[in-house]
C-alpha positions in Angstrom: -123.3 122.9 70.4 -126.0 123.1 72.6 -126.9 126.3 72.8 -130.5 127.4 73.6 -130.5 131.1 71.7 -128.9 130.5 68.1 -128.7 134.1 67.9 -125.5 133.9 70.5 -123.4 133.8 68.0 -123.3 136.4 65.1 -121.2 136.2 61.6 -118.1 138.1 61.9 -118.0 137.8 65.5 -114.6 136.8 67.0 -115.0 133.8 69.0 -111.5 132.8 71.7 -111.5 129.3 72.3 -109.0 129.0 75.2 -107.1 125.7 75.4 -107.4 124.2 78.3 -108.1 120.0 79.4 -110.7 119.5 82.4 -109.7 119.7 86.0 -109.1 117.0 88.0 -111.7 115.9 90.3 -111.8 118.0 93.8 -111.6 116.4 97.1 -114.5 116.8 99.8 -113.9 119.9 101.2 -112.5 120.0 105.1 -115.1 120.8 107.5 -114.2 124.4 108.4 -113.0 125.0 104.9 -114.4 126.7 101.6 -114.1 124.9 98.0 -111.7 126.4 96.0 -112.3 126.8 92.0 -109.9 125.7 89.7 -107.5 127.9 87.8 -108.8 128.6 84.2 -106.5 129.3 81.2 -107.3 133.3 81.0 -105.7 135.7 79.0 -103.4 137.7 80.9 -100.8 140.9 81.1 -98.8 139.8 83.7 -95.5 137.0 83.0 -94.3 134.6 85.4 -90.5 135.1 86.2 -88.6 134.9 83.5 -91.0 134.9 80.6 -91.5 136.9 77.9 -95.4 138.0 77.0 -95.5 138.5 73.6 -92.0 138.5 71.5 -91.8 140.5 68.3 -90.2 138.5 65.9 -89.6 140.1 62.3 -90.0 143.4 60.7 -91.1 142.3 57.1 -90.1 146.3 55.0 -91.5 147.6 52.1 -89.3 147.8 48.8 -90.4 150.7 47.7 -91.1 153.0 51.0 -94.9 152.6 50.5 -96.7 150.7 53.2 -97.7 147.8 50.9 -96.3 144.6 52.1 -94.4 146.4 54.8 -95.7 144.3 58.7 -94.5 143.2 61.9 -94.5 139.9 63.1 -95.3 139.3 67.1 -95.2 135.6 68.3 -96.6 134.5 71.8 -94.3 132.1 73.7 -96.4 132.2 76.6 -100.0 132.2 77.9 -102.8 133.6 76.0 -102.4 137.6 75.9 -105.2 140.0 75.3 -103.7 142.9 73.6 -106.1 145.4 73.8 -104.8 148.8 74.8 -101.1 147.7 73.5 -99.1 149.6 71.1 -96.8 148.5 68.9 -94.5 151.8 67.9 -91.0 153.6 66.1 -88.8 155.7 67.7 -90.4 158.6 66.1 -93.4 157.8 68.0 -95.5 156.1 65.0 -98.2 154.2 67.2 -100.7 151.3 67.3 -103.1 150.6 69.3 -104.4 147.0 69.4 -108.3 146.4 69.7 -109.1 143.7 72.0 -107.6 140.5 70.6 -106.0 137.5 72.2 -102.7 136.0 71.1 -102.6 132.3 72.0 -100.0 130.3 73.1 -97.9 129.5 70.2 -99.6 131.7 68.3 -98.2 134.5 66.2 -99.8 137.8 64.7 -99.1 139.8 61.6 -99.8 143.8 61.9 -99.6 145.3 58.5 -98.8 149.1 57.7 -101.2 149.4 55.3 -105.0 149.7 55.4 -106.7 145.9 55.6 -109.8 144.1 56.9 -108.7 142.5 60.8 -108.6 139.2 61.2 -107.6 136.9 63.5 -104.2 136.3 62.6 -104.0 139.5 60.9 -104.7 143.9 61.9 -103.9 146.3 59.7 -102.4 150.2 60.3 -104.4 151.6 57.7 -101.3 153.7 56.2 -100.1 154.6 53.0 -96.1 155.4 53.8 -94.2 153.0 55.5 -93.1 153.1 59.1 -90.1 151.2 59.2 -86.6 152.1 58.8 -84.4 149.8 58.2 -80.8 150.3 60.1 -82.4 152.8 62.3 -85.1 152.6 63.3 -86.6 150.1 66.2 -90.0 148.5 66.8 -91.4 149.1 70.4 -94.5 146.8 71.8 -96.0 148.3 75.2 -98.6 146.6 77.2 -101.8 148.7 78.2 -100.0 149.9 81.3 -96.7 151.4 79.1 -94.4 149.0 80.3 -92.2 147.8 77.4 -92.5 144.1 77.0 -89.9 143.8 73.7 -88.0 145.8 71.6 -86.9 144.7 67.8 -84.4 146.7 65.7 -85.6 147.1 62.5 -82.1 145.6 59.9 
């Protein structure tokens, strides 16, 4: 990998490898004009018309009203979100807050009621009753600013 300190990188660390393919080649630059640098693939907050950020796409409850087993299920349809500063809450005002992590494109995230170890693909709560009501009750995802960017109700 190239790199001249090894100790760059640490175990544990969370490493985003953005996918992106390498821009084509730039033309000389006009006389009287400044180069321009290419677009990169950054995580952002902010859709393009139309599109949803981050979609939530399944309420997975509990059978037994403890937290155990109980999640929700977000799926990103669109560029590479960081979700730090987010919250994911009920209508009884039940909140998360997501530390800094980035949802890929195409990539989906499991956040589970119940106390965990964070991974990538995974966060955890850290509750012991559940927070979902089924028939009632609706899941609420707001970016860092407070706008809502979906709403699920919980069946």
């Amino acid at each position: 990998n190239e790199l001249s300190d090894p100790n760059v990188l640490r175990i544990g660390q969370r490493l985003i490898i953005p996918k992106s393919t390498p821009p084509p080649p730039m033309p000389p630059p006009a006389a009287s004009a400044s180069p321009s640098l290419p677009e990169l693939d950054t995580p952002t907050s902010q859709p393009a018309p139309g599109e949803k950020l981050v979609e939530i796409v399944a309420i997975v409850l509990s059978s037994e009203g403890r937290a155990k087993g109980e999640m929700a299920i977000l799926s990103n349809p669109g560029p590479p979100v960081d979700l730090k500063g987010w919250t994911l809450s009920d209508k009884e005002g039940n909140a998360y807050t997501f530390p800094q992590i980035v949802i890929l494109t195409g990539g989906s995230l499991a956040v589970h009621t119940e106390a965990g170890k964070d991974t990538a693909t995974d966060l955890s709560w850290g509750r012991e009753e559940a927070i979902w009501q089924k028939g009632v009750d609706q899941a609420i995802l707001r970016d860092e600013r407070g706008r809502i960017i979906d709403t699920y109700d919980v069946k």
